[in-house]
N, C-alpha and C positions, 0 to 999 in steps of 0.2 A: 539269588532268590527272587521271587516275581509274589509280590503282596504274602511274604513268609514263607511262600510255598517256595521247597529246597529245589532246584534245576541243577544241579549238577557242580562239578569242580569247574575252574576257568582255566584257561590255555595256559598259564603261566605256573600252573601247579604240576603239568604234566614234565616240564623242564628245567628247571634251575632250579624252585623254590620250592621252600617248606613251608607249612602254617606257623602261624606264632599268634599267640592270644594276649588279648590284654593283660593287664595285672592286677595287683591289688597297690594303690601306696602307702607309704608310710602316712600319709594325711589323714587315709581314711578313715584310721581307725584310733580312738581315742578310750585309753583305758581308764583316764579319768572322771568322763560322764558312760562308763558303759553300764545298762539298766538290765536289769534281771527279767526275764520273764513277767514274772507278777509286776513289775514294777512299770511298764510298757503299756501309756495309756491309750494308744491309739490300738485299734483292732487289724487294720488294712492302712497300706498305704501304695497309691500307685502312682509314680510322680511322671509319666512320661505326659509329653504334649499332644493333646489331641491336634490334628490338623490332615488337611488331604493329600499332602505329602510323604505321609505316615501311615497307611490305611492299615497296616496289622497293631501296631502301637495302641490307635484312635480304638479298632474294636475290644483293643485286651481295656482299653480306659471305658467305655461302656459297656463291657460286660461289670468291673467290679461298681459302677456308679448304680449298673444295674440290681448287682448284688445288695449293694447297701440301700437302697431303696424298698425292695422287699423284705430285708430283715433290720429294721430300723432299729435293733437293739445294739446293733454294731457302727461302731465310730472310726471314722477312716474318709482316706484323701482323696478323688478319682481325677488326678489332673496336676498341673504344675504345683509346685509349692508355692515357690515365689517367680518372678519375672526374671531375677538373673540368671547372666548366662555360665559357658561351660569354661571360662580361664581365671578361673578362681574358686577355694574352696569354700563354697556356700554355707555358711552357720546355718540358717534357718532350715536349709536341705539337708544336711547332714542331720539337724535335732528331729524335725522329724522320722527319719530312717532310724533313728537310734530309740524314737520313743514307739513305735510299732512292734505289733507280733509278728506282723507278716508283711512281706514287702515285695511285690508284683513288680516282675518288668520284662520287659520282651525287647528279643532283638530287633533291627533298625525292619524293615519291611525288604529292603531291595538287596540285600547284603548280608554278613554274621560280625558279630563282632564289636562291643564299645565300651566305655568305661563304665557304664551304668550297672551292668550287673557286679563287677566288681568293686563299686562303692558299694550295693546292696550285701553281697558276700562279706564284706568288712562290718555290715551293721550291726552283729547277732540276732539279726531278727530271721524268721524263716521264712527261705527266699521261695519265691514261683518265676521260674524262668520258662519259655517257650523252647524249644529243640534245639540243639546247637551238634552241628557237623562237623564243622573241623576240630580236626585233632587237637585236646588238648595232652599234656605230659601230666600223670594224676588227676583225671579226668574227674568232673562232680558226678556224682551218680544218686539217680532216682530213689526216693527216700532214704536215702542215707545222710547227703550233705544238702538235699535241698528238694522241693517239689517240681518235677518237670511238665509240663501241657502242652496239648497239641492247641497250635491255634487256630484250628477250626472247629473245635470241640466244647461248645460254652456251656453245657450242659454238664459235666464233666467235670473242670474248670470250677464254675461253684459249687458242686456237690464237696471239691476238695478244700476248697476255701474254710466253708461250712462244718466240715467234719473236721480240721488241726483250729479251729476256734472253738470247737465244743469237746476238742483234747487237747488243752494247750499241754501237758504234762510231755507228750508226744511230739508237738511243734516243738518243746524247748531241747529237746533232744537232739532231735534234726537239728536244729540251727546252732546250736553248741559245736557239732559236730561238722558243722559247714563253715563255719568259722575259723575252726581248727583247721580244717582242711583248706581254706587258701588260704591263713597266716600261715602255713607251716611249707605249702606247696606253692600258693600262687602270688607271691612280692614281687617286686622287679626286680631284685636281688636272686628271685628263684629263675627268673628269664635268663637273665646275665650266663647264672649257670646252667641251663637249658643251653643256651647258643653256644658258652664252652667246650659243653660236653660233645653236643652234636657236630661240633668241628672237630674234635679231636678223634671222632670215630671216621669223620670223612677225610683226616689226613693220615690214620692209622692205615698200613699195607693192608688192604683185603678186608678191610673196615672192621677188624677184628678187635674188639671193648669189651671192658666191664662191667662197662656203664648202661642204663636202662632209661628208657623213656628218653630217647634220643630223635630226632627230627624225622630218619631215616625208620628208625624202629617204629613211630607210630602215623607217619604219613598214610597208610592205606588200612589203618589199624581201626576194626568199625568199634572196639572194645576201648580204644579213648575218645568216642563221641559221649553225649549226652542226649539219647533220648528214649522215647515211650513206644511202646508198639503202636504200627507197624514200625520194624527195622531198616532202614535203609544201608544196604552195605557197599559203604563207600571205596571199596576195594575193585568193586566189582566192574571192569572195562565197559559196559555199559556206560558207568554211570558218568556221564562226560557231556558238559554244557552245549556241545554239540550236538548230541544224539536225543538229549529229553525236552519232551514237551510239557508244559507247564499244566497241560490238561489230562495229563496221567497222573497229578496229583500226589505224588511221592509223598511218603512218611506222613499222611492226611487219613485221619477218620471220613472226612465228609467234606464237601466242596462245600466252599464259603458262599453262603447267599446273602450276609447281612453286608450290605453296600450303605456307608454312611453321604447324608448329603450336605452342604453347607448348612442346612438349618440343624443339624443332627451336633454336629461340631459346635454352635455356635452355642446351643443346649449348654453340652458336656464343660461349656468353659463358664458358661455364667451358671453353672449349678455346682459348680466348684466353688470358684469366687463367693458366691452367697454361704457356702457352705463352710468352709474350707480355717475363716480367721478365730472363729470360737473352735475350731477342732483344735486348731496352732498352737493357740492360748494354752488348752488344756494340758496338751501333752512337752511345750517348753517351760511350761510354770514348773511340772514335775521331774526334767528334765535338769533345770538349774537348783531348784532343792538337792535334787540327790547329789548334783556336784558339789553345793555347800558342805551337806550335811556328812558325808561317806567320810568315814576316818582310810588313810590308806591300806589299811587291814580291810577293809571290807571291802574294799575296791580288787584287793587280789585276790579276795574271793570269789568276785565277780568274773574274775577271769576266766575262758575256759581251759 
């Protein structure tokens, strides 16, 4: 990817190797502070870090800072939570993903692929993810398990934000349902047997299985990506890091104009920071009530 924008498979895909996606862990997800719909005090939350190393990340972080600025009746996060990093499971990070309706995050800018969205997928909150090309096995798909957007499309973008917070009845469906769908499909436990499978059909005579959603079965399979029109069909010999230019714009509504500049970043973090420790407040205060108070009957209700 070149600033999100898809260029094609790498040389390494063409020969030996298959896709493999991240997961979901067992960390992520905790049945014992999990918040109902209603019960989810924050409105938005987008925790990636703004920075110029990041420039699709940075715009998806000021489009929703943007968002919540004009409808100031909604409460939510545009920017890091807290300052730590990524080899440890974060409380403060976690609570808020668990006390949100909705939870924005976009893959890396240069690349696909991180634990981010699959800590989000573990939150029950309903997720916005940016396009994602490689193959997954039980792929998420566009309003069923989750909201997909293109990231040059910011227009769009909050129009949908805007419309599943003035239906959450709607969001809480999706995200029940997204939920489901990577505890049920996407663990590490579901990898393990992913890799199984797909060896067993690569040491099977003539590669003949019973088995489905196998490495080989959805390597050029445009039907286990994830995304929005236009389609990009990654099956198609074209479509080889080789051959694309980053200014044909693949899988793009619209060429990207918003170019953020160091003062644009430096904004988006002290408008967080000012922002951000009364949002915290709000939504862990209610957070640890509901873990106090939840008898374990109601907790498995809360399950999906």
């Amino acid at each position: 990817k070149k600033d999100g924008l898809y260029t094609g498979q790498g040389r390494g895909y063409e020969r030996n190797y298959f896709p493999m996606a991240y997961s979901v862990s067992d960390e992520y997800f905790d049945p014992q502070n999990f918040l109902s719909g209603s019960q989810r005090k924050l409105d938005i939350v987008c925790s990636n870090r703004p920075f110029d190393k990041q420039p699709t990340r940075s715009r998806i972080v000021y489009w929703v800072a943007d968002f919540l600025d004009k409808y100031p009746q909604y409460h939510g996060i545009a920017g890091e939570v807290n300052a730590a990093g990524r080899r440890e499971i974060n409380q403060k990070y976690f609570d808020a993903m668990r006390s949100t309706k909705i939870l924005v995050t976009a893959n890396p800018s240069f690349w696909e692929g991180d634990f981010r969205f699959f800590e989000a997928v573990a939150s029950g909150a309903l997720v916005f993810v940016d396009e994602m090309y490689t193959p997954h096995p039980h792929p998420f798909i566009h309003k069923r398990h989750l909201i997909v957007y293109d990231n040059s499309d910011q227009d769009t973008f909050q129009n949908l934000l805007k419309y599943y917070l003035e239906h959450p009845e709607e969001a809480r469906i999706i995200a029940r349902a997204g939920l489901r769908h990577a505890l049920r499909y996407h663990r590490a436990v579901s990898r393990m047997d992913w890799i199984l499978r797909s060896a067993h059909e690569i040491a099977t005579p003539q590669g003949v299985t019973a088995y489905t959603h196998t490495a080989r079965s959805i390597a050029y399979d445009v039907n286990a990506t994830t995304q929005v029109k236009p389609i990009i069909d990654i099956k198609s010999p074209a479509i080889n890091v080789h051959h694309i230019n980053p200014s044909i714009n693949l899988g793009r509504r619209y060429h990207v104009t918003l170019q953020l500049q160091p003062e644009d970043y430096q904004r988006l973090v002290q408008r967080n920071k000012e922002s951000r420790a009364n949002v915290l407040l709000e939504a862990t205060t209610a957070a640890s009530h509901r873990g106090r108070s939840s008898t374990s009957s109601e907790r498995r209700k809360m399950l999906p």
